[in-house]
C-alpha positions in Angstrom: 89.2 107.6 123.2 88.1 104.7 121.4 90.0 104.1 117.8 88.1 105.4 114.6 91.2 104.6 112.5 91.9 101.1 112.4 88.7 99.2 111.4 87.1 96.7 108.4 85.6 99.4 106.5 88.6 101.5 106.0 91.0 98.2 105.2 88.4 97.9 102.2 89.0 101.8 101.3 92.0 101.0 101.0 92.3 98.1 98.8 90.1 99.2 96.6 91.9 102.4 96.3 95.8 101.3 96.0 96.1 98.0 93.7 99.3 96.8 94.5 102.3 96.3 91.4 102.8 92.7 90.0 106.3 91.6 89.3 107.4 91.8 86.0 107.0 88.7 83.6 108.6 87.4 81.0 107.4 85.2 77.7 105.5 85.4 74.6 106.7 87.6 71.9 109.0 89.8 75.0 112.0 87.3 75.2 112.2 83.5 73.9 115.6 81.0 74.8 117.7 81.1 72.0 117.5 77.3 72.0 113.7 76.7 72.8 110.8 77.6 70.3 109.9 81.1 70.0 107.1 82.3 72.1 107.8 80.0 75.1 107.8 80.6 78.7 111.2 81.2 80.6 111.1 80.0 84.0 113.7 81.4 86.4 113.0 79.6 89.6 111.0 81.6 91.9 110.2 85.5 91.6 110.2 87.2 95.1 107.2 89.9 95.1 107.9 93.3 94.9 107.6 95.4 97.9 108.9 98.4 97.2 106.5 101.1 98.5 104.2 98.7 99.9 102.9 98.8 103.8 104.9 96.3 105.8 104.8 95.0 109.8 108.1 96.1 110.2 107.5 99.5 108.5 104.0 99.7 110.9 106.0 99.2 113.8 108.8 101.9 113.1 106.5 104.9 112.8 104.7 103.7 115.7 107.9 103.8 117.6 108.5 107.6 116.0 105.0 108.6 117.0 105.7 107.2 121.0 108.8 109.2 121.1 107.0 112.2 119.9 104.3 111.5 122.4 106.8 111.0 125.3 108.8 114.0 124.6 105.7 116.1 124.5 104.0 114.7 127.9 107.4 115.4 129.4 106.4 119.5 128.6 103.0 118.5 129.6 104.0 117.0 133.1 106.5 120.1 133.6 104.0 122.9 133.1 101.3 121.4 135.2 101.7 123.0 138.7 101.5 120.9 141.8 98.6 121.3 143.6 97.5 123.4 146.5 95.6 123.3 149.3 92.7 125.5 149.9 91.0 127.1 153.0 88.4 124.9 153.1 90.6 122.2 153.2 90.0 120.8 149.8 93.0 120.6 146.9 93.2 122.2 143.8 95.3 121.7 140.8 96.4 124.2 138.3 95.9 122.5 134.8 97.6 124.5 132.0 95.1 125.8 129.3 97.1 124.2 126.4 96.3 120.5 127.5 92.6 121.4 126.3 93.8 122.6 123.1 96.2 119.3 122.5 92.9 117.9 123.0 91.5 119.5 120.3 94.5 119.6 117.6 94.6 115.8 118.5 91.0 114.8 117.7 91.3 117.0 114.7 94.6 115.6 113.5 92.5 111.9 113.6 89.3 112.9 112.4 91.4 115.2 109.1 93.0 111.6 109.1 90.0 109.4 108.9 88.9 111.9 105.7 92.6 111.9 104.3 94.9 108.6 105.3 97.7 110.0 102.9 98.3 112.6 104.8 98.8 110.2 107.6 102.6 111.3 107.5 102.2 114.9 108.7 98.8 114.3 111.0 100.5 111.6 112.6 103.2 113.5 114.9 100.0 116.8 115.1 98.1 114.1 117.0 101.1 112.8 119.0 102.1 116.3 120.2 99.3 117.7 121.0 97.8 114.6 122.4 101.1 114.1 124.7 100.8 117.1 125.8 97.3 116.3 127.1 98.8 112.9 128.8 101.6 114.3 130.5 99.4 117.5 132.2 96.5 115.0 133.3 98.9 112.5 134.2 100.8 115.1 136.3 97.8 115.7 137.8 96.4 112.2 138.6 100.2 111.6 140.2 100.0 114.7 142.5 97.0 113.6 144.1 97.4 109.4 143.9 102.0 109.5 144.0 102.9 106.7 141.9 99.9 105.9 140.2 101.1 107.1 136.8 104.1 104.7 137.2 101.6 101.6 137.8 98.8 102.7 134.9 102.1 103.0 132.3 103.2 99.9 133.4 99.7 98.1 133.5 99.1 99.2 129.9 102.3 98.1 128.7 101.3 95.0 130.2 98.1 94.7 128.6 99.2 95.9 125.2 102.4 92.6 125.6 99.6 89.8 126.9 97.4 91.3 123.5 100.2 91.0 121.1 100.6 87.4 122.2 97.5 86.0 122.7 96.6 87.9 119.2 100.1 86.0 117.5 99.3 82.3 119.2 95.9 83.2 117.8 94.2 82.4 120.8 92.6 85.7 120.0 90.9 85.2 116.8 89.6 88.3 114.9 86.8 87.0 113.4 84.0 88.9 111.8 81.3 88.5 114.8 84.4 89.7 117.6 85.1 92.9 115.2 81.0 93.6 115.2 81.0 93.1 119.3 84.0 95.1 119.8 83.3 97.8 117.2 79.2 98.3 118.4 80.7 98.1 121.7 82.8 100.8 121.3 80.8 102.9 119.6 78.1 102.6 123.3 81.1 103.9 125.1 81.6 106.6 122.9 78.2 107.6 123.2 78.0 107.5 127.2 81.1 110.0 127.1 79.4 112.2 125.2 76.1 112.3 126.5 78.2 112.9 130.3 80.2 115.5 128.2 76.9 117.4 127.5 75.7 117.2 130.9 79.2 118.4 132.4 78.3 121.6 130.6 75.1 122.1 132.5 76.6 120.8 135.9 75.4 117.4 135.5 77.6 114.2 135.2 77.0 110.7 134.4 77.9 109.5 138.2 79.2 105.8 137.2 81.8 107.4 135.0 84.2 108.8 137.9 82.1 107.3 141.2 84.5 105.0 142.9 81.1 102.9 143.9 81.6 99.1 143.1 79.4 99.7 139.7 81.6 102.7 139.0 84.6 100.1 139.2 82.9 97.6 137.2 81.9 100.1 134.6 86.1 101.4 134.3 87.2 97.4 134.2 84.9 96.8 131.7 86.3 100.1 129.0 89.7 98.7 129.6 89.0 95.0 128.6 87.2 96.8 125.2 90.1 99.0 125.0 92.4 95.9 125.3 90.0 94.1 122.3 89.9 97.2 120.2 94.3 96.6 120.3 93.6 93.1 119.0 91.3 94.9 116.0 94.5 97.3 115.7 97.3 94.4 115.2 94.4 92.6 112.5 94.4 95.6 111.0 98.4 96.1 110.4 98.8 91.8 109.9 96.0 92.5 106.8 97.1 95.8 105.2 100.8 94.1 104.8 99.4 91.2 103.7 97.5 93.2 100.8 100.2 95.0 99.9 98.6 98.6 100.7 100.3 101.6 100.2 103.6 102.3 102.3 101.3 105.8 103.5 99.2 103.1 105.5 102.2 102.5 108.0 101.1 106.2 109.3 97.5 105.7 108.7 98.2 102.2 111.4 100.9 103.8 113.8 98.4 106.8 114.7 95.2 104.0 115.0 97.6 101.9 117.6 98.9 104.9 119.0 94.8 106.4 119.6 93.9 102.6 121.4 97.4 102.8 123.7 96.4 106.4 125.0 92.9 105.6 125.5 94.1 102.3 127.5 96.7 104.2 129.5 93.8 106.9 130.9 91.2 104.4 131.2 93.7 103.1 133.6 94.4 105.4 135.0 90.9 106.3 135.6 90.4 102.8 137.9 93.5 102.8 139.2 92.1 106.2 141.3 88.8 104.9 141.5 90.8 102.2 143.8 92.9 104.5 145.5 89.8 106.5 146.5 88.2 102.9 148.3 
């Protein structure tokens, strides 16, 4: 699920909306040295900036870390109430997939899109997406692993991979976030997003779009490629959180950036998951 959180235009919303507190001064006719003219400056040496209920890095990184824990601990019900799967008389397998992953879906992609509208509320919508989007993970993942064993253990391991090599190669800057990347990443995007749901309106009339789940070498191609723009869309996400400190948004924004990194880390982890079956299946 690519990331509608996390991008230029809302960073701008932002900053225009939330103008950040200066740090008190002193001078003029407020407070003059009792042995210097009146009216002159005071100098104190240097003023640190106030930061008080301000968006920080460290503050980003804490409520992504609440949000994973919520998303763990609600996979973990996910993964238990998915049902192994069972073997039919025709020889084929069947899974029993719990009805309430569907709606996780649904309160998840509600929680981001009531976000997109309403970032302050990024607080409460935050964990709403994490739950019920964990849920989803842990039932599909339980699913994947019952036909592919160990294949969830590689595809978490793989995306905590990708998401490390990101963070550094964004922090050495090799990765530079530059107005042109953001339009190829973002347009990008937005072409996946667009092929899932064109292949989501077939599914509905027994079509598919065959590329999207055929292990065939395109098929393969087609999965590498959404996980090197899923990888990119983390660089947008850490650009994002490195700017909004930097601008001294409000301290709600820490929310508003834990559930736009959290949306790019699930999205990586099924699009790997999706390959990493495509492979099995060769």
């Amino acid at each position: 699920m690519p990331n509608p959180i996390l991008n230029e235009k809302k960073l701008e919303e932002a900053r225009a909306g939330w103008a950040a507190p200066q740090p008190p001064s002193r001078g003029g006719d407020v407070w003059a040295p009792p042995s210097g003219p009146a009216g002159a400056p005071v100098t104190d040496g240097p003023v640190s900036p106030w930061r008080a209920g301000m968006m920080t890095v460290r503050g980003s990184i804490t409520a992504t870390a609440v949000l994973f824990v919520l998303l763990l601990a609600s996979a973990t019900v996910g993964w238990m109430m998915t049902d192994g799967a069972t073997t039919n008389p025709d020889g084929t397998t069947s899974i029993s997939f719990p009805g309430l992953a569907m709606v996780g879906v649904i309160v998840g992609f509600g929680a981001v899109i009531a976000l997109y509208f309403k970032p302050t509320w990024a607080k409460f919508l935050g964990p709403v997406y994490a739950i019920g989007e964990g849920f989803f993970v842990g039932a599909i993942s339980k699913a994947f692993n019952t036909l592919y064993n160990g294949i969830v253990v590689q595809a978490a391991g793989a995306t905590l991979a990708v998401f490390a090599i990101m963070l550094l190669l964004y922090n050495t800057r090799i990765i530079k976030v530059t107005d042109r990347f953001r339009r190829i990443v973002i347009f990008a995007t937005l072409g996946v997003m667009a092929l899932y749901l064109v292949s989501f309106v077939f599914s509905l009339f027994g079509g598919e779009v065959p590329f999207i789940n055929d292990p065939s070498a395109f098929g393969i191609a087609f999965s590498v490629f959404v996980c090197g723009l899923a990888a990119m869309n983390l660089a947008l996400d850490f650009d994002f959180i490195e700017k909004g400190a930097k601008m001294g948004l409000s301290k709600d924004y820490e929310w508003v950036a834990a559930v736009g990194l959290l949306v790019t880390i699930v999205w990586l982890y099924l699009e790997i998951l999706r390959l990493l079956a495509k492979l099995r299946q060769n």
